[in-house]
C-alpha positions as YAML, in Angstrom:
chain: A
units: angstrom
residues:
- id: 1
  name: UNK
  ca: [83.42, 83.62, 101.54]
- id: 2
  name: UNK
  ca: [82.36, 80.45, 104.08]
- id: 3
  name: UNK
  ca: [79.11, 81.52, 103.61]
- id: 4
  name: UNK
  ca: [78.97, 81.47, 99.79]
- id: 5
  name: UNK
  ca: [79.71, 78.17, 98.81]
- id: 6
  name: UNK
  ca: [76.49, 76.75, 101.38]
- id: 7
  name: UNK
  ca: [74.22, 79.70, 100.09]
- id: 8
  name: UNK
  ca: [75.39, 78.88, 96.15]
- id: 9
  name: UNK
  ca: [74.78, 74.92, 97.46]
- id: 10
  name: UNK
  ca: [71.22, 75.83, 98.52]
- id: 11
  name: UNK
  ca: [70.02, 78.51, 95.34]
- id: 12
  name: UNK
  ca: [71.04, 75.22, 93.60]
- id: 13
  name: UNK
  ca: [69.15, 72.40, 95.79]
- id: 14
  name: UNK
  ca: [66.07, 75.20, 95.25]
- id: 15
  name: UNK
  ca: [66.64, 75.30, 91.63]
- id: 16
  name: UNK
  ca: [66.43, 72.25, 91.08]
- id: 17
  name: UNK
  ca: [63.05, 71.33, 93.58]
- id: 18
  name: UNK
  ca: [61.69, 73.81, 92.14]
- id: 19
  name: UNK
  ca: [61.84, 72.72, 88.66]
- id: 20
  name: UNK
  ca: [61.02, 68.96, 89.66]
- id: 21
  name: UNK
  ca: [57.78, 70.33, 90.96]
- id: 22
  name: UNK
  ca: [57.10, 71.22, 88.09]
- id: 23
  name: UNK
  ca: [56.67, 68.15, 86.06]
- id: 24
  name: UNK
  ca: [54.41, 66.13, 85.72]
- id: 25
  name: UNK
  ca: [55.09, 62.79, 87.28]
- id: 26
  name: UNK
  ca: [52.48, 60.96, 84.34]
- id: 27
  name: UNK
  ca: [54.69, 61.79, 81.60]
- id: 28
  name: UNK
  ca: [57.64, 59.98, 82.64]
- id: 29
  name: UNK
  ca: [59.40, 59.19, 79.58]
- id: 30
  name: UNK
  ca: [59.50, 55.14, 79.08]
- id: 31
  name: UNK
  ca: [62.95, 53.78, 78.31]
- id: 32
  name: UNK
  ca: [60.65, 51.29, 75.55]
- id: 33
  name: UNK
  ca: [59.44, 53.42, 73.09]
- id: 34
  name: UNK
  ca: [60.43, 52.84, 69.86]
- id: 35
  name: UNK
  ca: [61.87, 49.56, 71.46]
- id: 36
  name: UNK
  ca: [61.41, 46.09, 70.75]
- id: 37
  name: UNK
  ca: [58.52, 45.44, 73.22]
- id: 38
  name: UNK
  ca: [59.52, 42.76, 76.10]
- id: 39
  name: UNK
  ca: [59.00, 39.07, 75.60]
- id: 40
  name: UNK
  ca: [56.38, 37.46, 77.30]
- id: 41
  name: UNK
  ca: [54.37, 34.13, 77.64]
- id: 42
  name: UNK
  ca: [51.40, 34.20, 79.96]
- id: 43
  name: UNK
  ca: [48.58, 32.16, 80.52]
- id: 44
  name: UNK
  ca: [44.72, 33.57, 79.80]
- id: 45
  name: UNK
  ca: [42.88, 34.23, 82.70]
- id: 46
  name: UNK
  ca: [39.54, 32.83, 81.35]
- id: 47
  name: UNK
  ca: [41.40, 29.67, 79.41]
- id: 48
  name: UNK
  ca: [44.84, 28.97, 82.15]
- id: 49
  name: UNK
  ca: [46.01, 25.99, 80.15]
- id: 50
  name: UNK
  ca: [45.92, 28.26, 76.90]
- id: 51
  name: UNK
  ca: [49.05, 30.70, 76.34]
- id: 52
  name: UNK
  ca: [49.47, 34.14, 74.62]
- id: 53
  name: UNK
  ca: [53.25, 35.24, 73.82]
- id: 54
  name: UNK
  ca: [54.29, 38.61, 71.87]
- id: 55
  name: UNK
  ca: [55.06, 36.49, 69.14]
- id: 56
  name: UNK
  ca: [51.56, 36.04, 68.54]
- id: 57
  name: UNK
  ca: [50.83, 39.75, 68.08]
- id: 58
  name: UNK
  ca: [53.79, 40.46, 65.55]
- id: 59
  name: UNK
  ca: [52.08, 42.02, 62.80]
- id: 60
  name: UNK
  ca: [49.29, 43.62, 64.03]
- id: 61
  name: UNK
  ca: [48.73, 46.98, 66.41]
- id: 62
  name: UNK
  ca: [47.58, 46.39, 69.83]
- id: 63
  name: UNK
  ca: [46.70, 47.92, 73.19]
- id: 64
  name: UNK
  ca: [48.27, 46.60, 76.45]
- id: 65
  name: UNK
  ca: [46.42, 47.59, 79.41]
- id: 66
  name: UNK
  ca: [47.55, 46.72, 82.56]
- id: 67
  name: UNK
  ca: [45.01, 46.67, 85.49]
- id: 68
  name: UNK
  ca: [44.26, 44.84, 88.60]
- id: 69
  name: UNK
  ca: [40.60, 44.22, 90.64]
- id: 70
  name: UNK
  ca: [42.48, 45.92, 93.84]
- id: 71
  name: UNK
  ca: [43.03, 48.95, 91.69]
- id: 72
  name: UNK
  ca: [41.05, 52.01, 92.67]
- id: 73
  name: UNK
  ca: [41.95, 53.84, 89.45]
- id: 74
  name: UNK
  ca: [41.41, 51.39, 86.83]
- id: 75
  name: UNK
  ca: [37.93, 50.82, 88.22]
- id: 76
  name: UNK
  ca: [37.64, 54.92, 87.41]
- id: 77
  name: UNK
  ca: [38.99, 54.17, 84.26]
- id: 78
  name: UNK
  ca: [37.29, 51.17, 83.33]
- id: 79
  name: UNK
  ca: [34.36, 52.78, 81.06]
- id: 80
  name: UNK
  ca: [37.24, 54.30, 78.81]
- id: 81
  name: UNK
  ca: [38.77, 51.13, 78.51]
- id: 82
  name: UNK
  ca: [35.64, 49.79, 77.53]
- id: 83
  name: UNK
  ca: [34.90, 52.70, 75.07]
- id: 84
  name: UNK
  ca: [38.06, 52.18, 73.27]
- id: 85
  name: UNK
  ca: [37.89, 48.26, 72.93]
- id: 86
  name: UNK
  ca: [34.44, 49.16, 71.56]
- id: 87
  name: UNK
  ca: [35.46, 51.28, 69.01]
- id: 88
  name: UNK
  ca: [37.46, 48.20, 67.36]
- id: 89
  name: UNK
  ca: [40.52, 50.25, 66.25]
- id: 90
  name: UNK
  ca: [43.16, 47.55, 67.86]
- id: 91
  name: UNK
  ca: [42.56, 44.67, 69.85]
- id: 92
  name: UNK
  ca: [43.05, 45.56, 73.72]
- id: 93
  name: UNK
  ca: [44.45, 43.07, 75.82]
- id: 94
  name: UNK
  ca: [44.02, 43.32, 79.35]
- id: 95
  name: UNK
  ca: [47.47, 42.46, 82.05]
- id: 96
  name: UNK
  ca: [46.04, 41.48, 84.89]
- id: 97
  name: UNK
  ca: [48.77, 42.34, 87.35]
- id: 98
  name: UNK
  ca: [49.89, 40.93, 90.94]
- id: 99
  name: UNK
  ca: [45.95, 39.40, 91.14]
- id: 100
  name: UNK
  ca: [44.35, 36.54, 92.51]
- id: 101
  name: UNK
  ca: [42.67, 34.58, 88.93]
- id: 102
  name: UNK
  ca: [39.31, 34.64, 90.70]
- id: 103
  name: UNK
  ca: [39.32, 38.25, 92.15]
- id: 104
  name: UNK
  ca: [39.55, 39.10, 88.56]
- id: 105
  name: UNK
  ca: [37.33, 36.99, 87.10]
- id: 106
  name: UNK
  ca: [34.82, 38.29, 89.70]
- id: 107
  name: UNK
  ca: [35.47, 41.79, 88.79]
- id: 108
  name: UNK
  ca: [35.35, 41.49, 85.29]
- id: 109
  name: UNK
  ca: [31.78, 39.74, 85.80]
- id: 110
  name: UNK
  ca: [30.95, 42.77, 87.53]
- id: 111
  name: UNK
  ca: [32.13, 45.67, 85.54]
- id: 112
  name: UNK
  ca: [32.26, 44.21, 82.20]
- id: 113
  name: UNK
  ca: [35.32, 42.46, 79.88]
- id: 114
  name: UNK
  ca: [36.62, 45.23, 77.68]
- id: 115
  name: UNK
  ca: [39.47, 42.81, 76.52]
- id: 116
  name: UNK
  ca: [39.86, 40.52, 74.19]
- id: 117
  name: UNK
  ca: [41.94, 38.74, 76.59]
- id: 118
  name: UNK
  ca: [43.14, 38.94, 80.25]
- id: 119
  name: UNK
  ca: [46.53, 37.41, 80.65]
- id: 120
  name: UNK
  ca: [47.86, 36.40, 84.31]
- id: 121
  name: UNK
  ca: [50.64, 38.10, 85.91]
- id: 122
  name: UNK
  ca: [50.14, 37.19, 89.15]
- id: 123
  name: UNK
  ca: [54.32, 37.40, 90.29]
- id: 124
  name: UNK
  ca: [53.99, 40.71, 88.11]
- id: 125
  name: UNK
  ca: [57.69, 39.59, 86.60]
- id: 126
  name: UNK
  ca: [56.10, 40.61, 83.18]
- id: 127
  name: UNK
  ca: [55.06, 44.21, 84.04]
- id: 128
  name: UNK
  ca: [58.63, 44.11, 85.97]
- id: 129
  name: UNK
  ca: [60.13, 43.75, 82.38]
- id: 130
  name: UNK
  ca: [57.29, 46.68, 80.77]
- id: 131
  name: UNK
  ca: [58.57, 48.99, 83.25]
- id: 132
  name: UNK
  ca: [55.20, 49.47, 84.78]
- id: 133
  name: UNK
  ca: [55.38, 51.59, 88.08]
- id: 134
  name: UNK
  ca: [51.52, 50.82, 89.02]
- id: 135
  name: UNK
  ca: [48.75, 50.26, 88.02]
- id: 136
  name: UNK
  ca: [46.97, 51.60, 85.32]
- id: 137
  name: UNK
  ca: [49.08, 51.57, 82.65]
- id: 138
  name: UNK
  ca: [48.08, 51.43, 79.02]
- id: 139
  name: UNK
  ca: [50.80, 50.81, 75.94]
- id: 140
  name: UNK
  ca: [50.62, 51.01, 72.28]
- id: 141
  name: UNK
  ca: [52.68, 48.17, 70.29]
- id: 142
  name: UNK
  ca: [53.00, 48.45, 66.73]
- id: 143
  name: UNK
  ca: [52.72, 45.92, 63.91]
- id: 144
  name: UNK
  ca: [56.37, 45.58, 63.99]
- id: 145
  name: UNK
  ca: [56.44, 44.94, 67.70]
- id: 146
  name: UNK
  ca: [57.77, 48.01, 68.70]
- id: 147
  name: UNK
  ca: [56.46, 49.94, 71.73]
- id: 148
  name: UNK
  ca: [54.57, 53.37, 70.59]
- id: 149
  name: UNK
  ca: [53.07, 54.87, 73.77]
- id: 150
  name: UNK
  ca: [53.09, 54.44, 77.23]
- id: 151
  name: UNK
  ca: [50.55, 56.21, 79.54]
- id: 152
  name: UNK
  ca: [50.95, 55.93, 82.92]
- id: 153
  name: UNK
  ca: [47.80, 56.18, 85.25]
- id: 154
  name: UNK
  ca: [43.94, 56.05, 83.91]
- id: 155
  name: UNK
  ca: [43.30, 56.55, 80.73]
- id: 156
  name: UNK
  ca: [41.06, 59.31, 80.85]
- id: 157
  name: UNK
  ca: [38.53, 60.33, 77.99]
- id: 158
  name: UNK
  ca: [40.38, 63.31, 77.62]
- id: 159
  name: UNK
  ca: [43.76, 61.52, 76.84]
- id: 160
  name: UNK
  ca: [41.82, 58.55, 75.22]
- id: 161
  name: UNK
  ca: [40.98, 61.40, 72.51]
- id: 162
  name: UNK
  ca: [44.13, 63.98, 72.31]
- id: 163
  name: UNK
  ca: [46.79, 60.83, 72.48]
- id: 164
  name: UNK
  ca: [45.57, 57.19, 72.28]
- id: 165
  name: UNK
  ca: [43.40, 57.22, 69.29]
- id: 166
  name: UNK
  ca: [45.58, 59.76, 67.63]
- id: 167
  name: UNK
  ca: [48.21, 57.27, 68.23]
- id: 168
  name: UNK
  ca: [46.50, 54.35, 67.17]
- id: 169
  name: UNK
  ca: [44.73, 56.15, 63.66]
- id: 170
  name: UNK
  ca: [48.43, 56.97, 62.93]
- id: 171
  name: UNK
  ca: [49.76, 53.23, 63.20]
- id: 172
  name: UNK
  ca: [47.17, 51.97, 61.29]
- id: 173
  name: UNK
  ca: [46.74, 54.55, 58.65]
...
């Protein structure tokens, strides 16, 4: 009997490794969907003395990626970003997150601006309040300022086809 409470402790602690293990850490549910998305003012990377709230983007659908020039991974997913602004189905504005204004500016020139603008969150408060864990992370905000979707990591082609423009076509439809 002393040894059955410790062995019915560990089955358990095994149990429940074992299932953690298997999820998958990208599709952690976001606490925003189908919330109001946060509140924001930031200033424009490319224009600093010109602003860009949420307010501004009631009423239409939009894409909020967030990415930084440090990041590895949005570099990777960079050319998807860049497909998807490109095919015109919502404007896509870029977060530019815990980033010097010229180290992005610089990168931007180099790899191409996918967004219709790059807003500065250089204390990352805003992403803070998005519940962004790193960098990439793309959301979906409706017309009603709601948040849609949430992907967390690079957009790849694969979920820029099975999830965001499925997403996106259904918002606007």
């Amino acid at each position: 009997m002393r040894f059955a409470i410790p062995l019915g402790i560990f089955i358990l602690m095994v149990g429940l490794l074992g299932y953690g293990l298997t999820l998958d850490p990208k599709k952690v549910p976001s606490p925003l969907i189908d919330k109001q998305a946060p509140s924001f003012s930031l200033a424009q990377l490319h224009q600093p003395g010109s602003r860009i709230s949420d307010k501004d983007l009631l009423g239409q659908v939009w894409v909020l990626n967030v990415w930084a020039s440090w990041c590895v991974s949005c570099r990777a997913e960079h050319k998807v970003i860049t497909r998807l602004a490109n095919m015109n189905l919502a404007q896509v504005i870029g977060l530019n997150y815990k980033d010097q204004p010229n180290d992005a500016k610089r990168w931007l020139q180099q790899f191409g601006d996918p967004y219709s603008t790059s807003l500065m969150d250089q204390d990352g408060r805003v992403g803070i309040d998005w519940g962004v864990y790193g960098v990439p992370e793309t959301f979906i905000i409706g017309r009603d300022g709601l948040v849609k979707y949430k992907h967390i990591g690079p957009v790849t082609d694969e979920s820029l086809e099975s999830e965001v423009i499925p997403t996106l076509e259904a918002l606007l439809g």
